[in-house]
N, C-alpha and C positions, 0 to 999 in steps of 0.2 A: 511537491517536490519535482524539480526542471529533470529532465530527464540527461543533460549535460553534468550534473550532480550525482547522478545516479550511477553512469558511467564510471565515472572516477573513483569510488568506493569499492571496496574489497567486499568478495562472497560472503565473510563470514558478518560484515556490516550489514551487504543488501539482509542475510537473512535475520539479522536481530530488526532492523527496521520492518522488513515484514509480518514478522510478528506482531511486532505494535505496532504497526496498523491495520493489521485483521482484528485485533482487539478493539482499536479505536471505534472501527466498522462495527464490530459486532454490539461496542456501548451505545453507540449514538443511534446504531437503528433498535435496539429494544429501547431506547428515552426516549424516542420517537413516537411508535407503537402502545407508549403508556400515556404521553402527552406530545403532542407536537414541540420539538425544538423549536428554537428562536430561527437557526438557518439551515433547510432543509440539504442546503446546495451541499454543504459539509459533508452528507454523505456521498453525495456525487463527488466530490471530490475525493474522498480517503478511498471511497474503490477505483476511481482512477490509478490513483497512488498505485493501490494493491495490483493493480495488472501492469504496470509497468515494472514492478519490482520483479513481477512475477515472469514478467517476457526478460527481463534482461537474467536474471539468474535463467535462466531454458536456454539464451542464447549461449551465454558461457557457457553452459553444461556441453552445449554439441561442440560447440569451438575446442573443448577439448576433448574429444573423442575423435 
């Protein structure tokens, strides 16, 4: 997810997307853990996701305060 996408979506969005992908994150590393996935990068990827989701909802939070 481009972080120009991410912008543009509403709070109550970032946080439904957050969620599923700490989910995501949290399936793909126990499949991992039980047998090696096909593409390890996938999780380097979905916690990427997860901290950018996670810095843009922290930024709006102080923006409105």
């Amino acid at each position: 997810m481009k972080q120009s996408v991410i912008k543009e979506t509403t709070v109550q969005d970032l946080r439904d997307k957050l969620s599923e992908e700490k989910a995501l994150l949290a399936k793909l590393k126990l499949n991992h853990a039980v047998s090696p996935i096909e593409n390890p990068l996938k999780i380097k990827v979905t916690r990427k996701n997860v901290a950018r989701l996670n810095t843009e909802l922290r930024k709006r939070e102080l923006q409105g305060k």
